[in-house]
C-alpha positions as CSV (number, residue, x, y, z in Angstrom):
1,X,0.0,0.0,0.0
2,X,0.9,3.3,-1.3
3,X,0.2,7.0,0.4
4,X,-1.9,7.7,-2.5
5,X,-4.0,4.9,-1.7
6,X,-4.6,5.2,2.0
7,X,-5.3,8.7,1.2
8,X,-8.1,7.9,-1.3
9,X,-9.4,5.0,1.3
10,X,-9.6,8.0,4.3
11,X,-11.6,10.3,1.2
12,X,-14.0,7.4,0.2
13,X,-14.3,4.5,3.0
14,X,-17.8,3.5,1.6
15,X,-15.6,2.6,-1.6
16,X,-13.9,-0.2,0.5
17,X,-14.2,-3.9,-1.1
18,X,-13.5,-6.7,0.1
19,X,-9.9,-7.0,-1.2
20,X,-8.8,-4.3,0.0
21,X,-9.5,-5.7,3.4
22,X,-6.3,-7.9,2.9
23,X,-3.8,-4.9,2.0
24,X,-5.4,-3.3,4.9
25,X,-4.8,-6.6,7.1
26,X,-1.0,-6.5,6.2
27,X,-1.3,-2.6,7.1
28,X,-2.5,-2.9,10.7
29,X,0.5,-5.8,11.1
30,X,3.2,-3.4,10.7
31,X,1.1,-0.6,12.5
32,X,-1.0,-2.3,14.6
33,X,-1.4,1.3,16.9
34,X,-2.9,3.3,13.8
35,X,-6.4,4.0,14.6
36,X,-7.1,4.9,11.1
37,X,-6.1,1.8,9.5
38,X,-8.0,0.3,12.4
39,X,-11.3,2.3,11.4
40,X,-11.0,1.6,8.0
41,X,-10.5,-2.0,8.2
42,X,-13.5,-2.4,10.2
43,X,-15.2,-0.5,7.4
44,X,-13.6,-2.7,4.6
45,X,-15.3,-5.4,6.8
46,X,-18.5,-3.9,7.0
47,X,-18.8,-3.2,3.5
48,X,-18.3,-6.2,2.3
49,X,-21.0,-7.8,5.0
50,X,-17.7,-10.1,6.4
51,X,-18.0,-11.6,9.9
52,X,-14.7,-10.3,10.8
53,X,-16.6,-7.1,11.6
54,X,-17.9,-7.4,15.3
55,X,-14.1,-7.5,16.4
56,X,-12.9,-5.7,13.9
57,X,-15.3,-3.0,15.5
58,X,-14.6,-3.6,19.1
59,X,-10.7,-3.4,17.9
60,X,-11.1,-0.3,16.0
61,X,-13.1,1.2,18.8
62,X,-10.3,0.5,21.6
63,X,-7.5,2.5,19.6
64,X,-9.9,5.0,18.5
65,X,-9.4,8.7,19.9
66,X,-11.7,10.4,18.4
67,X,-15.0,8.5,18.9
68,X,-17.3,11.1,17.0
69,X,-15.6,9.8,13.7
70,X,-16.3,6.2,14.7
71,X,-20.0,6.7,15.4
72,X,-20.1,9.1,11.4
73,X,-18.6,5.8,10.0
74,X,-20.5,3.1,11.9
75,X,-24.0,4.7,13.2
76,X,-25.4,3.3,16.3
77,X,-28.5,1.7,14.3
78,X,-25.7,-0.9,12.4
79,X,-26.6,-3.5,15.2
80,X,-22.8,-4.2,16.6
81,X,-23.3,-7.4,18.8
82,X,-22.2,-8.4,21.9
């Protein structure tokens, strides 16, 4: 993964597929800390309906620091389970 691409993922995270969850996935192993590659793999996950997302959530949601932008990207009314 490029700049230019994490860039255009932050600009257009309903764009995420399901592939790009893997270059994501390699992405959060070298920066497991970055709570925007965190967000936007949940997202990738989400998008794509994969059941990676509850804990991809609850993950992205731990290292987040700005929680406002984690509630504009995942609404409350998405059904997150327990």
């Amino acid at each position: 993964m490029n700049a230019r691409q994490l860039i255009e993922f932050i600009k257009n995270p309903e764009a995420l597929t399901e592939a790009d969850s893997a270059t994501l996935n390699e992405v959060v192993a070298h920066f497991p800390y970055c709570h925007t590659i965190q967000l936007l793999l949940a997202k990738s996950y989400h998008n794509s309906g994969n059941f990676r997302f509850n804990n991809a959530f609850k993950t992205a949601a731990i290292y987040s620091i700005n929680k406002p932008v984690l509630f504009n990207l995942f609404p409350p009314q998405i059904g997150i389970s327990k």
